[in-house]
C-alpha positions in Angstrom: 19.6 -17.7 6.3 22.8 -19.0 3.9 21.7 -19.8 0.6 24.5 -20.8 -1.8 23.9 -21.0 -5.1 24.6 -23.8 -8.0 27.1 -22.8 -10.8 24.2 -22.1 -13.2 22.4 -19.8 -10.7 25.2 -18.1 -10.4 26.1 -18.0 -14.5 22.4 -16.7 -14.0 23.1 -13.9 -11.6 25.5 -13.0 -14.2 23.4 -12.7 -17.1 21.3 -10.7 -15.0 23.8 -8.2 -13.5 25.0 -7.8 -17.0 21.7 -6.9 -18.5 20.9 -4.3 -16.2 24.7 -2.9 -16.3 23.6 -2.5 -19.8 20.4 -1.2 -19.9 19.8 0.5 -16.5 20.9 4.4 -17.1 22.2 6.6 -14.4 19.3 8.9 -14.7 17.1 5.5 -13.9 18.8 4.9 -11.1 19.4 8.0 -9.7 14.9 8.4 -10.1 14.5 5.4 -8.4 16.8 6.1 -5.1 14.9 9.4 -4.7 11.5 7.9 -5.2 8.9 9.1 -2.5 6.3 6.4 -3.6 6.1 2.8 -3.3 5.3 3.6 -7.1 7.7 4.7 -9.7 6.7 7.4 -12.2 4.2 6.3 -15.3 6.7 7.2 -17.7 9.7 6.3 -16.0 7.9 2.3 -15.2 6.6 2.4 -18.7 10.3 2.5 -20.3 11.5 0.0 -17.9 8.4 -2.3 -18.9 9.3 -2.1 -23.3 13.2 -2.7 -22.0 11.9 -5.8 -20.0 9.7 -7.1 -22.4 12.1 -6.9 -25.0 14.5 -9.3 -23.1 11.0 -11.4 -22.6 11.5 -10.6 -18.7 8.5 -8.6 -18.2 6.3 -11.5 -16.6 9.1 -14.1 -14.8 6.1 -15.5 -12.8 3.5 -16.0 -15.3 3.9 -19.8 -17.7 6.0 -20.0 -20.2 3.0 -20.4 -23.2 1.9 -17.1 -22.3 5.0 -14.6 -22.3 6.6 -16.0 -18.6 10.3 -16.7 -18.1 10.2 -20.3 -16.9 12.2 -19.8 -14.2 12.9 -21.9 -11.0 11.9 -20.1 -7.7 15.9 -19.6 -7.3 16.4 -17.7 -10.5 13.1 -15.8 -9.8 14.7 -14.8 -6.4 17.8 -13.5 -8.0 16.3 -11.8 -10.5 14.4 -10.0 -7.6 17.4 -9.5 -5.6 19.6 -7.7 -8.4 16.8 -5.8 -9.6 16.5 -4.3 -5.7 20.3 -4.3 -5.5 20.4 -2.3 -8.7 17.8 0.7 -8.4 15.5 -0.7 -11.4 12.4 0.7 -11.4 9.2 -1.0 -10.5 6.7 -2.0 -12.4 2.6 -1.5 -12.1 1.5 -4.2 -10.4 -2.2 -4.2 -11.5 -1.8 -6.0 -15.1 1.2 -8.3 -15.1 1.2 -8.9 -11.3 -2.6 -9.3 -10.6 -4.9 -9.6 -13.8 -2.5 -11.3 -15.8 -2.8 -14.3 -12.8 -6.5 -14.4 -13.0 -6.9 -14.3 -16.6 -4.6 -17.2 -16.8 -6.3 -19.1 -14.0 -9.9 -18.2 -14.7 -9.9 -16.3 -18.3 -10.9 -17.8 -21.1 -8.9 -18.6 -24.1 -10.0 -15.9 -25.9 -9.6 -13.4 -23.1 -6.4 -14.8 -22.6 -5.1 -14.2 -26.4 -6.6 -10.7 -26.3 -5.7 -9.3 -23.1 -2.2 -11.1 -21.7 0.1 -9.9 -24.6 -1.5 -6.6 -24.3 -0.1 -6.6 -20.6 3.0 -7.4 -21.6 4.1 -4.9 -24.2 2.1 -2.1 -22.0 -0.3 -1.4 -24.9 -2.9 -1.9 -21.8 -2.1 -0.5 -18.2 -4.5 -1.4 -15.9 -6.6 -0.7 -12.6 -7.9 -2.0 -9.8 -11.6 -1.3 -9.4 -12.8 -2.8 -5.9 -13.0 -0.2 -3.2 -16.1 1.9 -3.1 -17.1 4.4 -0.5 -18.1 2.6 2.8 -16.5 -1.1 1.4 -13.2 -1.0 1.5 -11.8 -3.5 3.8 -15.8 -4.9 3.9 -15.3 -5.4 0.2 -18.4 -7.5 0.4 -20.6 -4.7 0.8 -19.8 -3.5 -2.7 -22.6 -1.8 -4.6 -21.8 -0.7 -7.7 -24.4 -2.5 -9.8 -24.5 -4.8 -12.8 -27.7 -5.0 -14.4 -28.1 -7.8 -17.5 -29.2 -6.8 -21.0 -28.8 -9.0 -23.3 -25.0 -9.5 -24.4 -24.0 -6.2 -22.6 -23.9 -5.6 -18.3 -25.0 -1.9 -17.7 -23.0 -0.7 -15.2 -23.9 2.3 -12.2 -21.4 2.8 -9.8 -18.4 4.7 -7.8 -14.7 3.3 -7.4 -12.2 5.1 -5.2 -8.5 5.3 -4.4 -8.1 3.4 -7.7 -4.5 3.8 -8.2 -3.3 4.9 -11.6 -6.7 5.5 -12.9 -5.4 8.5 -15.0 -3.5 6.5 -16.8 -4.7 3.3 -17.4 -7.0 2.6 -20.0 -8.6 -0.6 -18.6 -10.4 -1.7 -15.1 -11.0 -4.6 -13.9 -13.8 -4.3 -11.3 -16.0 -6.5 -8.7 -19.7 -5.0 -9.6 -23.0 -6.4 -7.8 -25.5 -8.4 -10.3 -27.7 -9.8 -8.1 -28.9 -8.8 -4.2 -28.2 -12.4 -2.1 -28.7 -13.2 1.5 -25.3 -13.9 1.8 -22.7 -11.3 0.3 -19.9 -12.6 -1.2 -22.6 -14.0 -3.4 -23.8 -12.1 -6.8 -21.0 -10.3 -7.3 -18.8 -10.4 -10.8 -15.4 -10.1 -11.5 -15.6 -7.9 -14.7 -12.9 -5.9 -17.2 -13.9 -2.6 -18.3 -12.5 -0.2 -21.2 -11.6 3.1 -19.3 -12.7 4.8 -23.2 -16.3 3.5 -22.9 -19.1 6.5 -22.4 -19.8 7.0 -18.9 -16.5 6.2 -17.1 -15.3 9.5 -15.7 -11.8 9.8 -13.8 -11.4 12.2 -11.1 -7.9 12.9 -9.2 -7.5 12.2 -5.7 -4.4 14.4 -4.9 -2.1 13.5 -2.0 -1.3 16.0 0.7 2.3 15.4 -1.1 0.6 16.8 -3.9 1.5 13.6 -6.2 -1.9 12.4 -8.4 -1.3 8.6 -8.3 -5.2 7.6 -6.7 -8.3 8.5 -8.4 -12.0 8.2 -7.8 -13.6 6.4 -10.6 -17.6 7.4 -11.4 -19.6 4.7 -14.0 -22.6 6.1 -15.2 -24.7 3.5 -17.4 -21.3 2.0 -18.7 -22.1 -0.9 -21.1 -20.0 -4.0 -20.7 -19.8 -6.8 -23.2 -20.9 -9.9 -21.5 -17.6 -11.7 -22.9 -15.4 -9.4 -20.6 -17.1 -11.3 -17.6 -14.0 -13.1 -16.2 -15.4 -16.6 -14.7 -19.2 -17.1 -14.1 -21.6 -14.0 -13.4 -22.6 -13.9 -10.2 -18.9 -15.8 -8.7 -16.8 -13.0 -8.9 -15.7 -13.3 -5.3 -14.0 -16.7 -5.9 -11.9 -14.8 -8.4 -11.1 -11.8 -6.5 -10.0 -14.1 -3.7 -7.3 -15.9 -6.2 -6.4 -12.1 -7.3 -5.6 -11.3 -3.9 -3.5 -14.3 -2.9 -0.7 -13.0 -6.0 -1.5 -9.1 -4.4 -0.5 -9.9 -0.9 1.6 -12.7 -1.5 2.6 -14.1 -5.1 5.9 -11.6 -5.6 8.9 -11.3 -4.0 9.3 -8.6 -0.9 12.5 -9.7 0.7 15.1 -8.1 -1.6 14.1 -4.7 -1.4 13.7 -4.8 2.7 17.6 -6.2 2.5 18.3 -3.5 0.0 17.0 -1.0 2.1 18.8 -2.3 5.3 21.9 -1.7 3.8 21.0 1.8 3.0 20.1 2.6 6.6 23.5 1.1 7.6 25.2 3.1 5.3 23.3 6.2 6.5 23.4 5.9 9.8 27.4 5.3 9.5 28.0 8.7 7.7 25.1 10.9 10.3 27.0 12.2 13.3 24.7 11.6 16.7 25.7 14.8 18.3 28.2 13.3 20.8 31.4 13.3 18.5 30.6 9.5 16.6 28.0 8.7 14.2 24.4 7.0 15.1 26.0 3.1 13.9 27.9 3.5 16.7 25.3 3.4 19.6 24.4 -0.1 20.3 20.9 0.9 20.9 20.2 1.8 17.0 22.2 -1.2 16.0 20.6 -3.8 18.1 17.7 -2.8 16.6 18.4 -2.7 13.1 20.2 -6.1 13.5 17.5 -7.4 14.8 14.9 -6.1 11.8 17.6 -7.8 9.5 17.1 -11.4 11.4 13.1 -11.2 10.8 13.8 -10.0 7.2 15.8 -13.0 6.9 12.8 -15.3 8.5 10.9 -14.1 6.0 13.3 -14.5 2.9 12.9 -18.7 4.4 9.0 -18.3 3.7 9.0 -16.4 0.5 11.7 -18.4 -1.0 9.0 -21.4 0.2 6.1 -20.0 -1.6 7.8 -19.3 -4.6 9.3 -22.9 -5.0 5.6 -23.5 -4.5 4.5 -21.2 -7.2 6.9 -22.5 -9.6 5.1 -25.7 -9.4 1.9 -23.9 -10.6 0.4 -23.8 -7.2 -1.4 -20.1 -5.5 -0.4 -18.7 -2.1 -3.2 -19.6 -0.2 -3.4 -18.4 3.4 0.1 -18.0 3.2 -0.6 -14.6 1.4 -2.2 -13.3 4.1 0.4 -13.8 6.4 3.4 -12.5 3.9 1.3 -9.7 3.3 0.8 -8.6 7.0 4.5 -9.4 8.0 5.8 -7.4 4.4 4.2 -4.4 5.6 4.8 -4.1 9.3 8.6 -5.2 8.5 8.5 -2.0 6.3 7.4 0.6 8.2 9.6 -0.5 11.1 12.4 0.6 8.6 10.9 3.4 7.6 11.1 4.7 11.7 14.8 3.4 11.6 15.5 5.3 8.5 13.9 8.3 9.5 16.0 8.0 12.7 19.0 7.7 11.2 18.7 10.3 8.8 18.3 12.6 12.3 17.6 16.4 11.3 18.6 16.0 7.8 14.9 13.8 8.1 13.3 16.7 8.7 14.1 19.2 5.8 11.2 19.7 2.7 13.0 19.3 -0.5 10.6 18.6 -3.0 13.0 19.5 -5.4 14.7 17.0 -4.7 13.2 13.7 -5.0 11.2 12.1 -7.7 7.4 11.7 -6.9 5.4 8.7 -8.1 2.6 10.8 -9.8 2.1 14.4 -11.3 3.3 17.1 -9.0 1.8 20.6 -9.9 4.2 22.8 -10.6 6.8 19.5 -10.0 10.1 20.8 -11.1 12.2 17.1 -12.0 15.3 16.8 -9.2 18.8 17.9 -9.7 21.9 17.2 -7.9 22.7 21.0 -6.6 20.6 23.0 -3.7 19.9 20.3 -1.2 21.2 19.0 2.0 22.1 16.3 3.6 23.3 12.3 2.0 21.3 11.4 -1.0 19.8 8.5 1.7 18.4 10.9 3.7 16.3 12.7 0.9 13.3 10.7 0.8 13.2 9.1 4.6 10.1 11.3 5.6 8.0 11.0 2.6 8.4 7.2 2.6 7.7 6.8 6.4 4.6 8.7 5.9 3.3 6.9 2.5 4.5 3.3 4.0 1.2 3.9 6.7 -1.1 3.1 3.9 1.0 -0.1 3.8 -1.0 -2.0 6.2 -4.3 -0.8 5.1 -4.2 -1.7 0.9 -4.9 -4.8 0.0 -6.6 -5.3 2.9 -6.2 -4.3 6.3 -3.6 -6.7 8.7 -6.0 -7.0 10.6 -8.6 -8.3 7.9 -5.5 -10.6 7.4 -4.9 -11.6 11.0 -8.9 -12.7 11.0 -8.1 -14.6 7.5 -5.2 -16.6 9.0 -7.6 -17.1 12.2 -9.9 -18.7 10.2 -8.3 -20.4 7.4 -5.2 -21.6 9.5 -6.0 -22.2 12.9 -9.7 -22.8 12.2 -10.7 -20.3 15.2 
């Protein structure tokens, strides 16, 4: 796909290349090209979030009335691709990139004035409250329970793999407050205080060793009826627009290119045991070249929905689909990068990467004692933690079953 852009995009691209020349440090940087996680480190997204927010570029996609940028889908695109291009850390998606939606299309006004500036200064991180044991992809067969009294919900209940739980200090959860014959029914989109008696946080550590999920245990938690987000009892409606901006409302495509150039550029310096390097087989290179032309199909569809987004529309189906299609596209270059790193792939250097969670005992990376290309540092983690890829935010195959139905009409 060729995309040229007008003079102002351009004066744009600028602005923004200049701003993170400015503000992006070396040690930043360096953090982020060793991540093993899809996640960056609390302290190390936290900083980026104040420096964001401080330019007022903290929420590009959310209206302008509220904290957002404004921005045209070109200039949000941009701003995507130079932040991938540049090694800026990510930030948590749970508040600005999932809440921060709802509240704005179902929140109140008062919830909106109390909770979305709150998001975007970071004086509230937030979590994601909807898996349980047993409903995960059946999310409808959630249990934990609701039960009315008065102007407060009493809540009973277990969430797990809530990421960043340890750190957040509010929820926002789907909770059961009435039994129906059909089950997307009685269930309540709620926001919780992780500080009010009876929520308990325990750590779910990673066979990395990183604490980024977390099982979350609610023991008669009382809930202000006012932190009900849309009607009691319609939650699902609102979890269903929460999960059109999770799946598809942000922008994927410039970190796959990103990453396609670092495979190049690894598998051009990693000899292939025959005097050349691995770029030079045709095999490894047809197939990379290929991966870059369905990236590119998908750049054409993001770029779509975002021009659509930009006119205060939701994704819709198309969610689904950009979802499924992110996340396969992403572990195919996590076996291509694992490839081309060849046995440097397979060396354990913890010491030498930057989790996305407490490590114990996590000693923070330094350049000396390790071997192999920078590039080649992180390959097997991230091929391993990109499998949970297409199983959060809901399986591809729940996906595939959503586009089925709400597509094709099958």
């Amino acid at each position: 796909m060729q995309m040229r852009w007008s003079q102002d995009e351009l004066a744009f691209r600028d602005e923004v290349r200049a701003f993170l020349d400015a503000k992006l440090t070396a040690q930043m940087r360096r953090d982020v090209r060793r991540l093993t996680s899809v996640y960056a480190p609390h302290e190390l997204s936290m900083a980026w979030q104040a420096i964001l927010h401080a330019r007022g570029w903290a929420a590009p996609a959310w209206p302008v009335e509220y904290g957002g940028c404004g921005w045209s889908a070109a200039q949000r695109y941009i701003f995507a691709s130079e932040l991938a291009a540049n090694d800026a850390p990510s930030l948590s998606p749970m508040g600005i990139g999932m809440c921060g939606p709802v509240l704005i299309g179902h929140g109140t006004a008062e919830q909106k004035a109390h909770y979305l500036p709150r998001m975007l200064t970071g004086e509230h991180l937030w979590c994601q409250g909807y898996s349980e044991p047993g409903s995960g992809s059946d999310l409808a067969s959630l249990q934990m329970s609701a039960m009315d009294d008065g102007d407060d919900l009493v809540c009973s209940g277990h969430k797990l793999w809530t990421t960043h739980a340890n750190v957040a200090n509010w929820i926002f959860c789907l909770v059961r407050t009435s039994q129906e014959a059909i089950r997307q029914q009685g269930i309540t989109f709620l926001l919780i205080d992780m500080a009010t008696p009876g929520v308990e946080v325990r750590p779910i550590v990673m066979l990395s060793g990183e604490h980024i999920q977390n099982d979350v245990f609610f023991t008669d938690v009382r809930v202000p009826r006012a932190n009900v987000v849309g009607r009691v009892g319609e939650g699902w409606t609102v979890a269903k627009y929460l999960m059109e901006f999770e799946r598809g409302g942000g922008v994927s495509t410039p970190g796959l290119k990103a990453r396609l150039g670092r495979i190049r550029a690894l598998a051009a310096s990693e000899p292939d045991g025959a005097g050349g390097h691995i770029a030079d087989g045709a095999g490894f290179m047809a197939r990379l070249n290929a991966l870059g032309i369905e990236v590119e199909t998908l750049e054409a569809a993001e770029l779509q929905i975002l021009a659509s987004l930009s006119a205060g529309d939701a994704p819709g189906a198309r969610s689904s689909m950009m979802k499924m299609v992110g996340t396969e596209l992403s572990q195919r270059l996590t076996e291509l990068a694992l490839e081309a790193a060849g046995a440097y792939g397979a060396a354990y250097q913890p010491h030498a990467v930057c989790p996305g969670g407490p490590v114990l005992g996590f000693v923070p990376p330094t350049d000396q004692g390790h071997v192999g290309p920078d590039h080649s540092l992180t390959v097997a983690a991230k091929y391993l933690n990109d499998r949970a890829g297409s199983i959060y935010a809901g399986t591809n195959e729940i996906q595939r079953n959503i586009m089925a139905k709400a597509v094709l009409g099958l």
